[in-house]
Each structure stands twice: as structure tokens, then as C-alpha cells.
LOLODO-112811 format. One record per atom (N, C-alpha, C): residue number from 0; residue in one letter; x, z, y negated; atom name. Coordinates in Angstrom, 3 decimals. Layout:
BEGIN
NUM_A_X_Z_Y_CA
...
END
This chain:
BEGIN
0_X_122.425_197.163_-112.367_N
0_X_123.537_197.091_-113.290_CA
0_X_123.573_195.680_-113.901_C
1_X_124.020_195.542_-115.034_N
1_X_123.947_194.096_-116.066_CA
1_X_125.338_194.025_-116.358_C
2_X_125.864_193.171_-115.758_N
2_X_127.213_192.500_-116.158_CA
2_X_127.542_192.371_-117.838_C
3_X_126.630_192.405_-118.269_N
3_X_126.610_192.256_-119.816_CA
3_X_127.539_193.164_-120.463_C
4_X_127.276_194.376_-119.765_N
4_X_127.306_196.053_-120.649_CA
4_X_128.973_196.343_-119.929_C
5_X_129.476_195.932_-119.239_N
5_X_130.618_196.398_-118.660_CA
5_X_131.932_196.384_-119.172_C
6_X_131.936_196.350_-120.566_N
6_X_133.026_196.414_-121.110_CA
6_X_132.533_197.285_-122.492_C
7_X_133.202_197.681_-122.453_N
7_X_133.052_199.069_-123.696_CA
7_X_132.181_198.682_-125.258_C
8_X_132.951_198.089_-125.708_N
8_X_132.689_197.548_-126.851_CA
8_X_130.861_196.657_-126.491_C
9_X_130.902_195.674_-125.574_N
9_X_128.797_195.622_-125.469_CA
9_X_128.351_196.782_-125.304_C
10_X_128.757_197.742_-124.465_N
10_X_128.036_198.994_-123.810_CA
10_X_127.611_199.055_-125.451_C
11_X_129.004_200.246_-126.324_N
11_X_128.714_201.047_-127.381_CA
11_X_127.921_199.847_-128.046_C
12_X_127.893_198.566_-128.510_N
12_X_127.336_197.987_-129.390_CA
12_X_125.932_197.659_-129.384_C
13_X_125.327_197.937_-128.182_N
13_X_123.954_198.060_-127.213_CA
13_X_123.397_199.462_-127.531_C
14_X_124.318_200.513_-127.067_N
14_X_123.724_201.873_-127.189_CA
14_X_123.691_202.179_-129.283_C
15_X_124.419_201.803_-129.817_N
15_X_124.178_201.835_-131.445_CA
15_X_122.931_201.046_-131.759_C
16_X_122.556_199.844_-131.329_N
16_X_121.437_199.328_-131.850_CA
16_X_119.905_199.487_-130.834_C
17_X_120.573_200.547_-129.944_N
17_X_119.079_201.191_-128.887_CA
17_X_118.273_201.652_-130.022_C
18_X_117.939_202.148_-131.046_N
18_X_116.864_202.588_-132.008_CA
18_X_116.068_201.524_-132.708_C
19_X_116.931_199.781_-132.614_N
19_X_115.670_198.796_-132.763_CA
19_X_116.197_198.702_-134.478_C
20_X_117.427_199.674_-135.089_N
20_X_117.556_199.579_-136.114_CA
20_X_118.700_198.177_-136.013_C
21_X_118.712_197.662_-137.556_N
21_X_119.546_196.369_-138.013_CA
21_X_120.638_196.749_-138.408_C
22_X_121.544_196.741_-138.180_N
22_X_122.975_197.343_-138.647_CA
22_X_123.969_196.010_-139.201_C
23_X_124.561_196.357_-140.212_N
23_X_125.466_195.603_-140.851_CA
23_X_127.023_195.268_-139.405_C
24_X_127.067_194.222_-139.776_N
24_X_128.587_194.184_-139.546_CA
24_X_130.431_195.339_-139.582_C
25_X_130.087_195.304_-140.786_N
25_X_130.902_196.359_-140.694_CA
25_X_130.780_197.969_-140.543_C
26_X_129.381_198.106_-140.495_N
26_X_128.771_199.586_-139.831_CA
26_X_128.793_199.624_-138.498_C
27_X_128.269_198.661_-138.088_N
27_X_128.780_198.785_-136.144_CA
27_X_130.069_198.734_-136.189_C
28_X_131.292_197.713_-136.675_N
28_X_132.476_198.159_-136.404_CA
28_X_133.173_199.629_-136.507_C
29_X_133.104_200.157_-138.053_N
29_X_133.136_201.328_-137.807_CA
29_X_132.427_202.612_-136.816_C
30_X_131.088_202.153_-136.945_N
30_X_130.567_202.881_-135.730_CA
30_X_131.050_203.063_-134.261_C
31_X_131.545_201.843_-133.522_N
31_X_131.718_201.819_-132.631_CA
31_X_133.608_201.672_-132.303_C
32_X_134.145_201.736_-133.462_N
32_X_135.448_202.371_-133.627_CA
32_X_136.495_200.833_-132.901_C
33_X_136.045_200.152_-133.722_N
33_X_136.722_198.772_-133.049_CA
33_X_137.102_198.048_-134.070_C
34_X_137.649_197.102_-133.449_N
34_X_138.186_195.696_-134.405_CA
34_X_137.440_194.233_-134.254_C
35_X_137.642_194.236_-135.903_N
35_X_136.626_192.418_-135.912_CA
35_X_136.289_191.431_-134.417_C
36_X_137.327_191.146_-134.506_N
36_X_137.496_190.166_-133.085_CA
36_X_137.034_190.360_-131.930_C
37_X_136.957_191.540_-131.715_N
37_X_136.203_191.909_-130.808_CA
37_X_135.053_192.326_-130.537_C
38_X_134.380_192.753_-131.902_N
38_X_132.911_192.850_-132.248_CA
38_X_132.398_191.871_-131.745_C
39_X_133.470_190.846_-133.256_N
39_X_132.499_189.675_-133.081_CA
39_X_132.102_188.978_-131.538_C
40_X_133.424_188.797_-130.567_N
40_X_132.840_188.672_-129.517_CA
40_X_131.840_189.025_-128.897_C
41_X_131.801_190.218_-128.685_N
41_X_131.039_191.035_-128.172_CA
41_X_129.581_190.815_-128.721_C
42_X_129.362_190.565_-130.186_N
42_X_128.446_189.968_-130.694_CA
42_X_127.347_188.493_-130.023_C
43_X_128.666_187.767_-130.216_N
43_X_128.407_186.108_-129.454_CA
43_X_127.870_186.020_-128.430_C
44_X_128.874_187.115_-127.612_N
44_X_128.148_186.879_-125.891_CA
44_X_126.828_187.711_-125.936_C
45_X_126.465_188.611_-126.114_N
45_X_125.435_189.202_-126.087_CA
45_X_124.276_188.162_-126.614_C
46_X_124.230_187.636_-127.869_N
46_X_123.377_186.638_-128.466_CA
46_X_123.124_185.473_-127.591_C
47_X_124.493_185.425_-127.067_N
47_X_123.714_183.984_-126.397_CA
47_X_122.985_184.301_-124.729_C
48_X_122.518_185.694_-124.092_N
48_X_121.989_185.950_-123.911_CA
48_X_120.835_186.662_-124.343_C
49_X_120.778_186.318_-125.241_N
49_X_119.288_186.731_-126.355_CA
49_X_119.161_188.554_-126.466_C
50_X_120.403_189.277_-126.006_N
50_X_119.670_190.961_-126.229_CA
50_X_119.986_191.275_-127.619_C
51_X_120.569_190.357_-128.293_N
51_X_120.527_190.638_-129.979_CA
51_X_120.384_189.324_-130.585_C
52_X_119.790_189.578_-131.608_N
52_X_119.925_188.480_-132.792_CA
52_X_120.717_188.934_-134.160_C
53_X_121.333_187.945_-134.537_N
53_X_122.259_187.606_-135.678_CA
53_X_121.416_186.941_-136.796_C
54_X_121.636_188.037_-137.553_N
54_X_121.155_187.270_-139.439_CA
54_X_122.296_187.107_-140.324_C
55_X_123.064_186.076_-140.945_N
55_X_123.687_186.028_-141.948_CA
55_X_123.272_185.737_-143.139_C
56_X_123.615_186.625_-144.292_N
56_X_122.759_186.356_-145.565_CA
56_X_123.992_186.864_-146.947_C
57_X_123.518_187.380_-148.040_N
57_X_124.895_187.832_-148.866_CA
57_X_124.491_189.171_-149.608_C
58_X_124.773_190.027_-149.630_N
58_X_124.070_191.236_-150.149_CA
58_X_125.404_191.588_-151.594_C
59_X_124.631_190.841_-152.615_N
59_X_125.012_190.805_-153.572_CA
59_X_125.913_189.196_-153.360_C
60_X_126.851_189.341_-154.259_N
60_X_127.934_188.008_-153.343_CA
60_X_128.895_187.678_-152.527_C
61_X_128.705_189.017_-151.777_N
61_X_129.484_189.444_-150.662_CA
61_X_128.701_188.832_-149.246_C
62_X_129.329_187.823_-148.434_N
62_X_128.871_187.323_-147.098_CA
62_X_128.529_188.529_-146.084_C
63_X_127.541_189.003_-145.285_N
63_X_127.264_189.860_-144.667_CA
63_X_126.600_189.067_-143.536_C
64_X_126.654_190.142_-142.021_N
64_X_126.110_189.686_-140.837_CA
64_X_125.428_191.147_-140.458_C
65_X_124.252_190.963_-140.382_N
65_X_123.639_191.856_-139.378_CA
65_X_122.845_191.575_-138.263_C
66_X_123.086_192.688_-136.966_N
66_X_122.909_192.444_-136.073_CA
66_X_121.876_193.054_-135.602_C
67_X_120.904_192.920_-134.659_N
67_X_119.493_193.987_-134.091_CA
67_X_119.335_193.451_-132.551_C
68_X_119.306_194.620_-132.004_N
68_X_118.572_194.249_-130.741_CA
68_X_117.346_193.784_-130.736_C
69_X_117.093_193.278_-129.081_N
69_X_116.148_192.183_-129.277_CA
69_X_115.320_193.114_-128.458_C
70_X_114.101_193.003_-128.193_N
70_X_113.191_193.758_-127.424_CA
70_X_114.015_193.223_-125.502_C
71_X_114.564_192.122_-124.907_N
71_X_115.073_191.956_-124.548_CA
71_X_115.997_192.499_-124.209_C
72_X_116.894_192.801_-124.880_N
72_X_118.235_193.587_-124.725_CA
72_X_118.204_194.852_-124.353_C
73_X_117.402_195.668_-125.380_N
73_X_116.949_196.827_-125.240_CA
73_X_116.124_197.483_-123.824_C
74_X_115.209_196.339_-123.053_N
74_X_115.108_196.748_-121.695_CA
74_X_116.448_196.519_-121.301_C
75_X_116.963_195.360_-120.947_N
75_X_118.033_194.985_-120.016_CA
75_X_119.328_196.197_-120.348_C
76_X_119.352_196.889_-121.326_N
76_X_120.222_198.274_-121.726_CA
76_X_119.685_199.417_-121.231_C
77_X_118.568_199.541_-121.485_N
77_X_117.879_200.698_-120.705_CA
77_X_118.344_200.423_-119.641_C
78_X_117.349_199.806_-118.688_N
78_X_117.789_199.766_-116.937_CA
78_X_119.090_200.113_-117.077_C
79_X_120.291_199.175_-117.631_N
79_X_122.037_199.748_-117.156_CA
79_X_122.102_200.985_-117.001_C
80_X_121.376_201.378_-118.369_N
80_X_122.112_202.793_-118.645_CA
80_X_121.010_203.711_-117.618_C
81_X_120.042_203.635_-117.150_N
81_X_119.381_204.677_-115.978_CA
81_X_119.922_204.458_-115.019_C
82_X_120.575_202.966_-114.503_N
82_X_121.468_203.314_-113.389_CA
82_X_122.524_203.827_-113.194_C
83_X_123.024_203.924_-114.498_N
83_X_124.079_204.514_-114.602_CA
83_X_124.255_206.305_-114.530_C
84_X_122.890_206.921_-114.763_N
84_X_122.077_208.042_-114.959_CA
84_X_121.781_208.486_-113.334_C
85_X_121.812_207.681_-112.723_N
85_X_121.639_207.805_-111.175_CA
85_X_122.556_207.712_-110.525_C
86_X_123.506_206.678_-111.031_N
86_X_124.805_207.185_-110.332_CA
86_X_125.302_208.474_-110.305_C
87_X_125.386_208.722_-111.912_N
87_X_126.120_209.612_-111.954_CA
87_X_125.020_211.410_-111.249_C
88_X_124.285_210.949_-111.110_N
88_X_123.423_211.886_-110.246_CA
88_X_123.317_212.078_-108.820_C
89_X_124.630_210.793_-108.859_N
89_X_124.457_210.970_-106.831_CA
89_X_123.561_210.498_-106.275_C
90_X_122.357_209.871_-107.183_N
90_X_121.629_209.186_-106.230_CA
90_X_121.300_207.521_-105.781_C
91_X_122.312_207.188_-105.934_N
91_X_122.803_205.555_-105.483_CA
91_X_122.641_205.295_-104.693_C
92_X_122.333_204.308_-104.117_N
92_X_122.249_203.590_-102.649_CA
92_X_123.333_203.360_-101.969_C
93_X_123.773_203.716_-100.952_N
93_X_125.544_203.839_-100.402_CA
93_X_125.492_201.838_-100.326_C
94_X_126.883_201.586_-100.662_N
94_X_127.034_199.897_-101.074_CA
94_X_127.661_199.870_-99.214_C
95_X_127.279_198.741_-98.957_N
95_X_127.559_198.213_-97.742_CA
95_X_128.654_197.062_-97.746_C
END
């Protein structure tokens, strides 16, 4: 399990960019059914463990941020989410 993913908003913002695709700013927000502030967090901390990178650029003259998982992230998301696939399969290691 990755401490990273344990709050909703990294989980969904991890599992939206599992396809390696670049998503705008305000497409993951809507996607993942949230608010700025908390993206953006969710953004920050993740980056500064390297499982995404941040591009800011202007698409047209409008300021834009897009975000992509990192080959990084994308293992360290996998593994969560198969353990999480095993939990929920009952087959966990009993915690001591």
C-alpha cells in the first residue's frame, strides 16, 4: 500500500491518468468531480514525489496546466491498486 493514494482525490487523480494520457487541468477536475484547491493539492504532493509531472503553457491566451503520469507513478498506482484487489479478495496477510 502507498500512502500517496489514500485520500480520494490522489487515488481518482492517479486512476484518470493510469492510460499515460495528458489531461488538462480543468478535465481532471471535472473528471474527478472536485474542486480547484484540492486538485491542485493533490497535484503538488504527488509531483513532488515524481508520479506526475506538471506542464504549464497557454492554449490560445488562456493559462493552462496539464498533468501526466510519470512511468513512476503509474507502477507505484498499480501495486496500490492490486493490493487493494487482494484485499478485497480476502487474500491479505492477517496484520499482527
Amino acid at each position: 500500500m502507498d500512502d500517496a493514494f489514500q485520500t480520494p482525490v490522489r487515488f481518482s487523480l492517479m486512476a484518470a491518468l493510469d492510460t499515460r494520457a495528458e489531461l488538462d487541468f480543468r478535465t481532471l477536475r471535472d473528471l474527478i468531480e472536485t474542486d480547484d484547491p484540492a486538485l491542485s493539492k493533490a497535484i503538488s504532493y504527488l509531483e513532488n514525489l515524481r508520479y506526475v509531472k506538471v506542464t504549464k503553457g497557454y492554449a490560445g491566451n488562456r493559462p493552462r496546466t496539464w498533468v501526466v503520469a510519470t512511468s513512476r507513478g503509474i507502477d507505484a498506482f498499480r501495486r496500490h491498486f492490486a493490493a487493494l484487489q487482494e484485499i478485497a479478495r480476502g487474500r491479505s496477510e492477517p496484520v499482527d
